[in-house]
BAKE-978842 format. One record per residue: residue in three letters; chain; x, y, z of N, C-alpha, C in turn. Coordinates in Angstrom, 1 decimal. Atoms other than C-alpha are relative to their C-alpha. Layout:
// residues N
- zami lofi nu nv nw cau cav caw cu cv cw
- ALA A X Y Z X Y Z X Y Z
...
// end
This chain:
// residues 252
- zami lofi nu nv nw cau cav caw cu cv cw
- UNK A 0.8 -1.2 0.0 0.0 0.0 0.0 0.9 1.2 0.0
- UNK A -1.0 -1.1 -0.3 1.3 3.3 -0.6 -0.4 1.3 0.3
- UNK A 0.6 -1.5 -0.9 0.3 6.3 1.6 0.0 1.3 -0.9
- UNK A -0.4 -1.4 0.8 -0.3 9.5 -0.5 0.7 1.0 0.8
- UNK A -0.8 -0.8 -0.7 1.0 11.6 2.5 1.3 0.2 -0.1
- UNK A -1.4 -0.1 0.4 4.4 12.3 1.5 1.1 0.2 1.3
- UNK A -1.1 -0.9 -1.1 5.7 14.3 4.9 -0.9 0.8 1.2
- UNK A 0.9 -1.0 -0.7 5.0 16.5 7.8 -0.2 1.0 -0.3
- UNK A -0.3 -0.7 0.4 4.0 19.4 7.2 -0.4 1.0 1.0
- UNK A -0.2 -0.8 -1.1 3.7 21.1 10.6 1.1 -0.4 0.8
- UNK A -1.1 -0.3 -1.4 6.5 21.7 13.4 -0.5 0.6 1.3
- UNK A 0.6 -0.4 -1.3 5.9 21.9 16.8 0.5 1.3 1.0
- UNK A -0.5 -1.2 -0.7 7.9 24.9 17.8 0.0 1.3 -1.4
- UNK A -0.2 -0.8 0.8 6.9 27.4 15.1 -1.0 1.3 -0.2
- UNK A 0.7 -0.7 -0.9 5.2 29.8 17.6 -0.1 1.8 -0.8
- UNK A -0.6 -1.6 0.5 5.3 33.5 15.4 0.3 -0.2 -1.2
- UNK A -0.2 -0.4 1.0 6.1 32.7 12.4 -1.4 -0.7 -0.8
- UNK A 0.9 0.6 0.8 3.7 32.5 9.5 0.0 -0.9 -1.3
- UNK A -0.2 1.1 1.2 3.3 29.7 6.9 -1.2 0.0 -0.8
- UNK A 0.9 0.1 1.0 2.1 29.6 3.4 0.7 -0.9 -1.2
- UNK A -0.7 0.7 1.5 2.7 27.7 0.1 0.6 0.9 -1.2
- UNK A -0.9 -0.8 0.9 4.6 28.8 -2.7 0.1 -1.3 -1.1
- UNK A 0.2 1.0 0.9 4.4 26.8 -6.1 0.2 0.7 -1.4
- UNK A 0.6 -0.2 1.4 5.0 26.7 -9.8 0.2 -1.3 -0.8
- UNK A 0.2 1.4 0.7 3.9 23.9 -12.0 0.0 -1.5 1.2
- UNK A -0.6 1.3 -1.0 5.5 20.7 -10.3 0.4 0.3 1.4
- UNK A -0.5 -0.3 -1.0 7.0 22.5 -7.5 -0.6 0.9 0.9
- UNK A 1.2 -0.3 -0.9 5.2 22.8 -4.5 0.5 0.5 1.5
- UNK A -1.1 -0.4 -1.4 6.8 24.5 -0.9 -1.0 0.3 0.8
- UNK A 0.8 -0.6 -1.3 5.5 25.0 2.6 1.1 0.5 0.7
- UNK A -0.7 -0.9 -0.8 7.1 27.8 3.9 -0.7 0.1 1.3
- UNK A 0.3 -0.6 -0.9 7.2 29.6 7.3 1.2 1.0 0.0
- UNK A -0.9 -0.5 -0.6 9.2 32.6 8.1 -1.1 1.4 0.7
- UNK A 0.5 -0.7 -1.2 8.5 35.8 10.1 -0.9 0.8 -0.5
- UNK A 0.8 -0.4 0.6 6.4 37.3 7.3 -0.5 -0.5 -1.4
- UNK A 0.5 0.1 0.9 4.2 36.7 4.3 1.3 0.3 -1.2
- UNK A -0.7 -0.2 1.7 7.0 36.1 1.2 -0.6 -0.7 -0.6
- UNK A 0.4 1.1 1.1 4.9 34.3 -1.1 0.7 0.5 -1.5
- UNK A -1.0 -0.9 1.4 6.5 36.8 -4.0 1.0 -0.3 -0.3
- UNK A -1.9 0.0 0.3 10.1 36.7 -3.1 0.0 -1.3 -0.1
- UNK A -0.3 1.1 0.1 9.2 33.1 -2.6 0.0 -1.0 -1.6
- UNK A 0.3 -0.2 1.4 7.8 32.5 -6.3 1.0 0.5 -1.0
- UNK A -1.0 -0.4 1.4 10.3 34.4 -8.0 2.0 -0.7 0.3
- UNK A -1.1 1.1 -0.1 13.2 32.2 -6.3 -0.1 -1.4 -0.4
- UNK A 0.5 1.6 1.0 11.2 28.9 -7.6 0.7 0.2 -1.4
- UNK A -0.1 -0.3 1.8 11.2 30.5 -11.1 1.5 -0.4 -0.1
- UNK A -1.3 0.1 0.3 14.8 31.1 -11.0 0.8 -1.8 0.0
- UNK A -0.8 1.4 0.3 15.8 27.9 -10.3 -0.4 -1.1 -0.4
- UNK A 0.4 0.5 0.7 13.7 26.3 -12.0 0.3 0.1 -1.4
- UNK A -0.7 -0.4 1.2 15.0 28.0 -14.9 1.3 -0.5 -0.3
- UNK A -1.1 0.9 0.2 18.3 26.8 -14.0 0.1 -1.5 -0.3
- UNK A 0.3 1.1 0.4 17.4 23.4 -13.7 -0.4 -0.6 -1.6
- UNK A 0.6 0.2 0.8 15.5 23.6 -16.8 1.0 0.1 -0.9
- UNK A -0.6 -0.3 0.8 17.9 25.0 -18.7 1.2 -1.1 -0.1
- UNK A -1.1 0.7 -0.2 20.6 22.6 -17.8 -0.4 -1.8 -0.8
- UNK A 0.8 1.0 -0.1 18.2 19.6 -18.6 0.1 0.4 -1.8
- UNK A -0.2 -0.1 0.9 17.7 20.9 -22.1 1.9 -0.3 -0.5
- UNK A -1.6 0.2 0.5 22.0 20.8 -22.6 0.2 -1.4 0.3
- UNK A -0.4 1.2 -0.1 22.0 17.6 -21.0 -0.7 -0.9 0.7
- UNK A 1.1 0.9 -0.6 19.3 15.5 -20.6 0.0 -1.6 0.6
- UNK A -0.1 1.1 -0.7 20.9 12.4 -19.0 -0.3 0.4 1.4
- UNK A 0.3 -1.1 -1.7 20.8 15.4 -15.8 -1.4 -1.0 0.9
- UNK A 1.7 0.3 -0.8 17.2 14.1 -15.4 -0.2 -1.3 0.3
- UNK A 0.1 1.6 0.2 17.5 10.2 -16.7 0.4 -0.6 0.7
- UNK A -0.5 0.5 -0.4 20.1 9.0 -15.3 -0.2 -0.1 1.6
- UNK A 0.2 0.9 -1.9 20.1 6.4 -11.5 0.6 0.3 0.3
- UNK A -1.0 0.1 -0.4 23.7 6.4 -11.7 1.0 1.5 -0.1
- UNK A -0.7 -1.5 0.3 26.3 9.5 -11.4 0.6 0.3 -1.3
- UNK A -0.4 -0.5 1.3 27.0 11.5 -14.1 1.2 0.9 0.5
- UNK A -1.1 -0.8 -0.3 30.5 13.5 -15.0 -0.1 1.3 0.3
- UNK A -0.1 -1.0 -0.3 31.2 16.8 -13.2 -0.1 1.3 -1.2
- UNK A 0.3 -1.0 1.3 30.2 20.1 -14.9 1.0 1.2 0.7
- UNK A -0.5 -1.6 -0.8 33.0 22.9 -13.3 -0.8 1.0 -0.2
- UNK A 0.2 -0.8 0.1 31.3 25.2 -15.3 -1.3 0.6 0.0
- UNK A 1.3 0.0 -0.1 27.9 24.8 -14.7 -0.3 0.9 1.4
- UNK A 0.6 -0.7 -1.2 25.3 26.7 -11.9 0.6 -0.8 1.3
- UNK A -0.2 0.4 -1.4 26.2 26.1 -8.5 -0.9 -0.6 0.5
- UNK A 1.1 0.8 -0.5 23.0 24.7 -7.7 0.5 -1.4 -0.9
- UNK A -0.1 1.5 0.8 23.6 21.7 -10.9 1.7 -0.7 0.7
- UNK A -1.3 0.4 -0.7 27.6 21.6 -9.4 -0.5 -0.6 1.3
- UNK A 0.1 0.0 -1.0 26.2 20.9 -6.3 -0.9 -1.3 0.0
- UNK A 0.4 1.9 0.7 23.4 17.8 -7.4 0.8 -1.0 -0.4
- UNK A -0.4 1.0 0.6 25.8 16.6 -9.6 1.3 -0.7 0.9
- UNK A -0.6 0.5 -0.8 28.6 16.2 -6.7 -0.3 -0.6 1.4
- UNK A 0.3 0.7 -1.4 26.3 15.0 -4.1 -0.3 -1.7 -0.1
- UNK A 0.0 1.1 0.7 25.2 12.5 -7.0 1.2 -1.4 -0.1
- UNK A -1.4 0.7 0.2 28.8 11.2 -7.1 0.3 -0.5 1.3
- UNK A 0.0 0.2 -1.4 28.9 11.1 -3.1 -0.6 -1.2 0.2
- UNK A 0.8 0.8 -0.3 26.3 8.8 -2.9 -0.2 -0.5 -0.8
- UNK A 0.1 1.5 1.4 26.1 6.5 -6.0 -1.4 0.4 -1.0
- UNK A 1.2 -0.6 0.7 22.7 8.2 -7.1 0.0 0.6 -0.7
- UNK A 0.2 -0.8 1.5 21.2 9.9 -10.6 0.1 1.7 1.0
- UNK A -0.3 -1.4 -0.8 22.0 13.7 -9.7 -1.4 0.7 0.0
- UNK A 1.2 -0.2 -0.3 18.1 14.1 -9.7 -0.5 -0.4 1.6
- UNK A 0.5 0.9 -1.6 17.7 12.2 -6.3 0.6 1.0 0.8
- UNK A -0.1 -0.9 -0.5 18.9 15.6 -4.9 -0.6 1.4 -0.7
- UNK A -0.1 -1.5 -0.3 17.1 18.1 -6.4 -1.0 0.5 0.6
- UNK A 0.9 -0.7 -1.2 14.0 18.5 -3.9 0.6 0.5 0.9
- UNK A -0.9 -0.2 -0.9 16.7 19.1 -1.6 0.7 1.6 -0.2
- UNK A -1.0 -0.8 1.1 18.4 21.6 -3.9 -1.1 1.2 0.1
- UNK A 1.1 -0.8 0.6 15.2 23.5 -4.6 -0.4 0.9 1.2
- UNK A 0.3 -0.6 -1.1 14.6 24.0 -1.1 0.8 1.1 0.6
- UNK A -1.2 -0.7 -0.4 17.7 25.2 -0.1 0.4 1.4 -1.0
- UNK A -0.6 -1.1 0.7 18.2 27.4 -3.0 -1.4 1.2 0.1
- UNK A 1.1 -1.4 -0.6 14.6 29.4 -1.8 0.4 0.3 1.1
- UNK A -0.1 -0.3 -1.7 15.5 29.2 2.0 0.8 1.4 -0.1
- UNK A -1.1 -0.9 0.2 18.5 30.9 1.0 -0.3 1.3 -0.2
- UNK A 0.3 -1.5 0.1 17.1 33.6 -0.7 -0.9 0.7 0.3
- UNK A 1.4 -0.6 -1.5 14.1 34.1 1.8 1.0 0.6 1.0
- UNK A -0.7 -0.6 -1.2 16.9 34.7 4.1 0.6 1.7 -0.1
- UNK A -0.2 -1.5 -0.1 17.6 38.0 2.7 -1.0 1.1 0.5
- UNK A 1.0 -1.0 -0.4 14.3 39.3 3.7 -0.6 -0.4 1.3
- UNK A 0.0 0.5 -0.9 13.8 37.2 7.0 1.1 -0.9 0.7
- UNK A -0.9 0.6 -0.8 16.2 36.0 9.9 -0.7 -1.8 0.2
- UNK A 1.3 1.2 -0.2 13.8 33.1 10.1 -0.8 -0.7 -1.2
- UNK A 0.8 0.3 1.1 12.9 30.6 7.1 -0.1 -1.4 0.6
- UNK A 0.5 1.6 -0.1 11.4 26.9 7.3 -0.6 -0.5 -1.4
- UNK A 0.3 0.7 1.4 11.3 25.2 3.4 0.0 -1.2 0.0
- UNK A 0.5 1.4 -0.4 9.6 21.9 3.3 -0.3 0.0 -1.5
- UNK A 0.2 0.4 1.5 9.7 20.7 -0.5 -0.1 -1.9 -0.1
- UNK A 0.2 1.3 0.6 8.1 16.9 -0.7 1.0 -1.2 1.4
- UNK A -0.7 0.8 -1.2 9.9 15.8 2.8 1.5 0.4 0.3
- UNK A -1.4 -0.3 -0.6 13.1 17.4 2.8 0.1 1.8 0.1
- UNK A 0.0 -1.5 -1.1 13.6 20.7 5.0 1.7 1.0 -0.3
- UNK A -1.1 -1.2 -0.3 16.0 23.7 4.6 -0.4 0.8 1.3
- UNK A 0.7 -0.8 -1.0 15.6 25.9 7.7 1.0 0.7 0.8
- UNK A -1.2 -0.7 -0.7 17.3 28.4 9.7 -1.4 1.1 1.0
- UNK A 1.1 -0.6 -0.7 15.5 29.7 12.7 0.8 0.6 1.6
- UNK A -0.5 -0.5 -1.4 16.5 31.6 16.0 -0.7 -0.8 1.6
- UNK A 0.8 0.8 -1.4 14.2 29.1 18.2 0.4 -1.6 -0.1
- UNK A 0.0 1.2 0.5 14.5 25.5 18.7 -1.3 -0.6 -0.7
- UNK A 1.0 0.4 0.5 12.7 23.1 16.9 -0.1 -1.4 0.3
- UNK A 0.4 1.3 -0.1 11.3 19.7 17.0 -1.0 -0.3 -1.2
- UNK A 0.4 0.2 1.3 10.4 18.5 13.7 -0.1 -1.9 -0.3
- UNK A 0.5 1.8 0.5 8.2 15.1 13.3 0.1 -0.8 -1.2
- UNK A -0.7 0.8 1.2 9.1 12.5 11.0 -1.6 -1.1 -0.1
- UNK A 1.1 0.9 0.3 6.4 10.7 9.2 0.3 -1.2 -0.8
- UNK A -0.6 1.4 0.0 6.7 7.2 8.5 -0.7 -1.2 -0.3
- UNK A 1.2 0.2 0.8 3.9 6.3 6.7 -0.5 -1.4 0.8
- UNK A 0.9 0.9 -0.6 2.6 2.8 8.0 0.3 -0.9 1.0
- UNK A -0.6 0.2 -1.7 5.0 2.5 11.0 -0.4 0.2 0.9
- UNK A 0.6 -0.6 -1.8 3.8 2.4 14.3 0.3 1.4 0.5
- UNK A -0.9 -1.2 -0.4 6.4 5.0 14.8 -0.7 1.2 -0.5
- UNK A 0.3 -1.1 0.6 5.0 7.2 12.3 -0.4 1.0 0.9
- UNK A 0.4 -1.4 -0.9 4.6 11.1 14.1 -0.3 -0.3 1.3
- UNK A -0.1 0.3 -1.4 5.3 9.8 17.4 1.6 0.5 0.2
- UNK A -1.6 -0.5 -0.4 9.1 10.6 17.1 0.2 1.5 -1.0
- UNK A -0.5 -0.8 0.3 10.5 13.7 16.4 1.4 0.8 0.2
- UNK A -0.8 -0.7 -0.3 13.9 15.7 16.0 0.7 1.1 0.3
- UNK A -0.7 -1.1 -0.7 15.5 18.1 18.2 0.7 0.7 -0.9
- UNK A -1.2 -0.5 0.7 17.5 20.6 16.5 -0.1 1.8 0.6
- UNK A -0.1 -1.1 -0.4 18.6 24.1 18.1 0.8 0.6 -1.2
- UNK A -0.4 -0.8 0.8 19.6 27.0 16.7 1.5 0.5 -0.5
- UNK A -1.5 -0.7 0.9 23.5 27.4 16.5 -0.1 -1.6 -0.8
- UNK A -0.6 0.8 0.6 23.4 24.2 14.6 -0.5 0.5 -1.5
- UNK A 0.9 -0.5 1.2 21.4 26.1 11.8 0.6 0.9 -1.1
- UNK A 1.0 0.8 1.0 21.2 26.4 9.0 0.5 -1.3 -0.3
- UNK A 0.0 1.1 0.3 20.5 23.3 8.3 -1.0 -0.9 -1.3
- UNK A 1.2 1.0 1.5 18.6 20.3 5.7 -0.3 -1.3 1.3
- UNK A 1.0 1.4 -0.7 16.6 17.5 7.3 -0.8 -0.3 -1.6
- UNK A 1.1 0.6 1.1 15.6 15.2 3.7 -0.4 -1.2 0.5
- UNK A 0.6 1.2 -0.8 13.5 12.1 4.5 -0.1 -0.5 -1.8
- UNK A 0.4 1.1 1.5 13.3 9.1 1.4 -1.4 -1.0 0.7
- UNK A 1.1 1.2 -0.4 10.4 6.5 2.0 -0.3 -0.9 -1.4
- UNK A 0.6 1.2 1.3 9.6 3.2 0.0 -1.2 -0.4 0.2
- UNK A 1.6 0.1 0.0 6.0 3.4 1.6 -0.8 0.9 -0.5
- UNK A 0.9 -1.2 -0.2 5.2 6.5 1.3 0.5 1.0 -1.0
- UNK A -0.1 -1.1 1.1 4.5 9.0 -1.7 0.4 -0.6 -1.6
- UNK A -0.4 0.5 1.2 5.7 8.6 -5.5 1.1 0.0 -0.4
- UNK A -1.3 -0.2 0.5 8.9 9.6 -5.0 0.9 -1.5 -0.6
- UNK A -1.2 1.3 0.3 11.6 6.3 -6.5 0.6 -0.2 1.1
- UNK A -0.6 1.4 -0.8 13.0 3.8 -4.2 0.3 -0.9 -0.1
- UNK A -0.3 0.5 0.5 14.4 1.2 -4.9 -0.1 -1.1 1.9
- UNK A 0.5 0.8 -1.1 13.6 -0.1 -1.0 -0.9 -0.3 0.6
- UNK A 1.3 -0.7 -0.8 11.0 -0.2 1.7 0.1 0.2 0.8
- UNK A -0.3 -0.4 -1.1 12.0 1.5 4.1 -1.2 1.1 0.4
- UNK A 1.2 -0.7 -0.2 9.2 3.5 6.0 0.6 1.6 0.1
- UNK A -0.3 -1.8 0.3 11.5 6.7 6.6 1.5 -0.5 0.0
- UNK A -1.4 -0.3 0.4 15.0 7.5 5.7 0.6 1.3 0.6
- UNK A -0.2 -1.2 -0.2 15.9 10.9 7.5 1.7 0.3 0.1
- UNK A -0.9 0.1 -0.1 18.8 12.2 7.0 0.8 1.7 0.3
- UNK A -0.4 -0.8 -0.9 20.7 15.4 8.5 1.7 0.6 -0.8
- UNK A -1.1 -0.4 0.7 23.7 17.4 6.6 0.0 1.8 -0.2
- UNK A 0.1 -1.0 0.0 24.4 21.2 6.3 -0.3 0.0 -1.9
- UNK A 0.4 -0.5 1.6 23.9 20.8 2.1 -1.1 -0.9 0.4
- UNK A 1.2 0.9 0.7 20.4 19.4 1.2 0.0 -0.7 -0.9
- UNK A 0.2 0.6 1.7 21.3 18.5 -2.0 1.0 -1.7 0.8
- UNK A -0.6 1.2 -0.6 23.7 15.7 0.1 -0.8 -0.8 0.4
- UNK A 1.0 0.8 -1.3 21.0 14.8 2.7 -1.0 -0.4 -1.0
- UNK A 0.7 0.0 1.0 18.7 14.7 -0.2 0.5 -1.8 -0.6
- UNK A -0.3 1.0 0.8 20.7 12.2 -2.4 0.3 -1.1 1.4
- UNK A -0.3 1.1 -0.7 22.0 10.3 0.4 -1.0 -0.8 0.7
- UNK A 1.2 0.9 -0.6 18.4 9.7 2.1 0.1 -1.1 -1.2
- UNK A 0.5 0.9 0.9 17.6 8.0 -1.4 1.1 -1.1 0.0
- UNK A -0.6 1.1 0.1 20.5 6.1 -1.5 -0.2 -1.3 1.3
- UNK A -0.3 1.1 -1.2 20.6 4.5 1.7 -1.5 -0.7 0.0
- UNK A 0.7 0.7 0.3 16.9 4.0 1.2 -0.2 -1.0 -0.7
- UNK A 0.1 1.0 0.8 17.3 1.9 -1.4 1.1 -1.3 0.3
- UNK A -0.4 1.1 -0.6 19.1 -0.6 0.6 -0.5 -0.4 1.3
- UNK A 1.1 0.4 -1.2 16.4 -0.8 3.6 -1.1 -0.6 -1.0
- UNK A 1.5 1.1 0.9 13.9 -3.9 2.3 -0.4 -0.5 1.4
- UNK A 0.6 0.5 -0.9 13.7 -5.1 6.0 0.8 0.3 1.3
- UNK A -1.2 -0.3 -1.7 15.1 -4.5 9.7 0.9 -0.4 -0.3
- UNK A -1.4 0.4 0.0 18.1 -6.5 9.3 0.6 0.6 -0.8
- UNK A -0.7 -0.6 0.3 19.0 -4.2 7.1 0.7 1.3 0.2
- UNK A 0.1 -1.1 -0.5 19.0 -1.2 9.1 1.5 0.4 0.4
- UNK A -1.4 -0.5 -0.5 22.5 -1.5 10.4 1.1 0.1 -0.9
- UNK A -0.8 -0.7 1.2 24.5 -1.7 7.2 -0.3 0.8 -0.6
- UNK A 0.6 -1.7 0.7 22.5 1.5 5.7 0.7 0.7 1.1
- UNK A -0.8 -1.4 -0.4 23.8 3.4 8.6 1.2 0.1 -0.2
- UNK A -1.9 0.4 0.3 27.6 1.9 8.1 -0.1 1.0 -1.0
- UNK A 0.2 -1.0 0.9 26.4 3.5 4.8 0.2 1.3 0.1
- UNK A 0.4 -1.5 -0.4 25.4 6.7 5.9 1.7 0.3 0.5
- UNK A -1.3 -0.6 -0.3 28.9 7.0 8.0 1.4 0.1 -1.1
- UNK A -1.0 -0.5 1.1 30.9 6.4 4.9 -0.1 1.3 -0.4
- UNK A 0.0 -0.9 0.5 29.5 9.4 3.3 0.7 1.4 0.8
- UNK A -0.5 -1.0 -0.4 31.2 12.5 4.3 -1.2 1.4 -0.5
- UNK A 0.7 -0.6 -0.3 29.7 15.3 5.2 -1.2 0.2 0.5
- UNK A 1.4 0.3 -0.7 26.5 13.9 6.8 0.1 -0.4 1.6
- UNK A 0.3 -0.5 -1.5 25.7 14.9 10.6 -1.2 -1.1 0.7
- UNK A 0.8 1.3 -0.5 23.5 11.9 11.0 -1.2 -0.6 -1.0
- UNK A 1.1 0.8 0.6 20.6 9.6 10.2 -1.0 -0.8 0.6
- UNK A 0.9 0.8 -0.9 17.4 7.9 11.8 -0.4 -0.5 -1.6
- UNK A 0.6 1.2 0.6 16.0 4.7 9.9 -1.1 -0.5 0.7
- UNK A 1.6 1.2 -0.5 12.5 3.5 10.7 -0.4 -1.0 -1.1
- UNK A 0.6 1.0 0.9 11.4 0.5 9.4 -0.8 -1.5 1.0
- UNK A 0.7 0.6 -0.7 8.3 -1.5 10.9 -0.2 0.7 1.2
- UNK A -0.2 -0.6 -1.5 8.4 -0.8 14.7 1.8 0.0 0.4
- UNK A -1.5 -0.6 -0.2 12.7 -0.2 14.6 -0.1 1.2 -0.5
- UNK A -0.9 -1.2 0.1 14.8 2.2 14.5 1.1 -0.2 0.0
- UNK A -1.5 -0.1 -0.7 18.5 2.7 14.1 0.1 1.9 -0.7
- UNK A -0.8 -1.4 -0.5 20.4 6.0 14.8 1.7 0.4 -0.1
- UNK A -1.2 -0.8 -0.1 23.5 7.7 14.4 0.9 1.2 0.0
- UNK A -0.8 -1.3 0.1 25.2 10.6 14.7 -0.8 1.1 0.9
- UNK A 0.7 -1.6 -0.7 23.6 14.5 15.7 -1.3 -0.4 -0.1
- UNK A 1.5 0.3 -0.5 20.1 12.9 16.5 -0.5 -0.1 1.1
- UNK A 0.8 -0.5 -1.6 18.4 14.3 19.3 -1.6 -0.8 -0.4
- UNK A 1.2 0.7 0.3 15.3 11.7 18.9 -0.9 0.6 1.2
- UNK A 1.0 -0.6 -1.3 12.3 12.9 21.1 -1.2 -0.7 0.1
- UNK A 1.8 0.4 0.3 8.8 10.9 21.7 -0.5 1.0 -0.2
- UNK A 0.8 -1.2 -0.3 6.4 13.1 20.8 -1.4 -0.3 0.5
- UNK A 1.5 0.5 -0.9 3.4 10.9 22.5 0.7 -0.5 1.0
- UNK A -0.1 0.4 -1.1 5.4 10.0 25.4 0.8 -1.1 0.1
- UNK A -0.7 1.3 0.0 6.4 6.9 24.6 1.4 -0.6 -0.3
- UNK A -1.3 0.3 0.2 9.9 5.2 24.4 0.1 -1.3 -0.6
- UNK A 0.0 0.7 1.5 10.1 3.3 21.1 1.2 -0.7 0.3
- UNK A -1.2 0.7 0.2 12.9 0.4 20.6 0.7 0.6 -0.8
- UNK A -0.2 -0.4 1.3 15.3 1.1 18.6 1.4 -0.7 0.1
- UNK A -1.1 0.3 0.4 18.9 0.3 17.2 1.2 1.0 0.0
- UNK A -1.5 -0.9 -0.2 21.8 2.9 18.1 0.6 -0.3 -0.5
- UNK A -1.1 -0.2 0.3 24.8 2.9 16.7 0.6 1.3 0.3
- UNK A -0.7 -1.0 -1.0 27.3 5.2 18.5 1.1 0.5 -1.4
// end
């Protein structure tokens, strides 16, 4: 069965700021910052959407391809940035760009608020002066929105992307119920959720995906739900958010 719910798309500490959507065509965002940017937010889609687009027209394996494609030096910093997170993690340089998309609005919301929260399809850019606690959905896990992650403010800005093989239309190549993954680039945490997702098909696989996870460089951690587990590692502040204290699988 596969859950239409893709993500969360509320936070529990996001007391003052206001949240709206922001969209063009395919691409769909749930902001929050300290005022109404649906404008500035719209015309930072465009743009990088244009990028995107434009890059896709030159080189349409950009979009096709599972596997990594060769480095572009002289490409956008947003495609330089897909296509080396692509190479990081063994994935098509597309399996980062919700990640990418977010980060490249957060960014330039931040010129006109100290305070932004971009949620594009399960993976989070966000930079905020409060702490947060941000629930992870986990489609037909027990777990599902009962756990959530800690994250304060000097660790910020930050990306939180989440992959799932239950949940949504995104490609998988696993079934893992969530994949969360934790890195200062999105377009990393992005590609590397998917990757590692696609080696969760059952608990016992939970502990070589995070070995996984630790190979990659530059990734600050990772939570794996799958069924009623969990494994863990690195900068994950796990929290019940009903109280209860879930099993799970650490790794230190």
């Amino acid at each position: 069965m596969s859950y239409e719910q893709r993500t969360y798309r509320s936070y529990s500490t996001t007391q003052g700021l206001i949240s709206f959507t922001s969209g063009i065509k395919e691409t769909d965002l749930f902001i929050s910052a300290q005022m109404d940017l649906s404008e500035q937010s719209r015309a930072a889609i465009g743009e990088v959407r244009a990028v995107l687009d434009d890059y896709i027209q030159q080189r349409p394996d950009f979009k096709t391809s599972l596997d990594p494609i060769a480095a572009d030096p002289k490409a956008h910093a947003v495609i330089c940035g897909m296509l080396d997170a692509a190479q990081a993690c063994g994935v098509g340089p597309m399996a980062a760009v919700a990640g990418s998309v977010a980060e490249y609005v957060g960014r330039a919301l931040l010129a006109a608020t100290p305070e932004v929260i971009v949620e594009n399809g399960g993976d989070l850019f966000f930079k905020t002066e409060r702490e947060l606690t941000i629930g992870i959905f986990a489609g037909p896990s027990p777990l599902s929105e009962k756990l959530g992650l800690k994250i304060v403010p000097a660790d910020m800005p930050l990306a939180l992307c989440t992959s799932s093989g239950t949940v949504g239309p995104s490609l998988s190549l696993g079934k893992a119920d969530a994949v969360t993954v934790r890195s200062r680039s999105a377009a990393l945490a992005d590609a590397a959720a998917t990757a590692i997702g696609n080696k969760v098909s059952r608990v016992s696989d939970i502990q070589d995906a995070i070995q996984q996870a630790r190979d990659i460089e530059g990734l600050d951690g990772i939570v794996i739900i799958k069924d009623d587990q969990i494994g863990a590692w690195g900068e994950m502040e796990l929290v019940a958010l009903d109280g209860s204290e879930p099993g799970s699988q650490d790794v230190p």
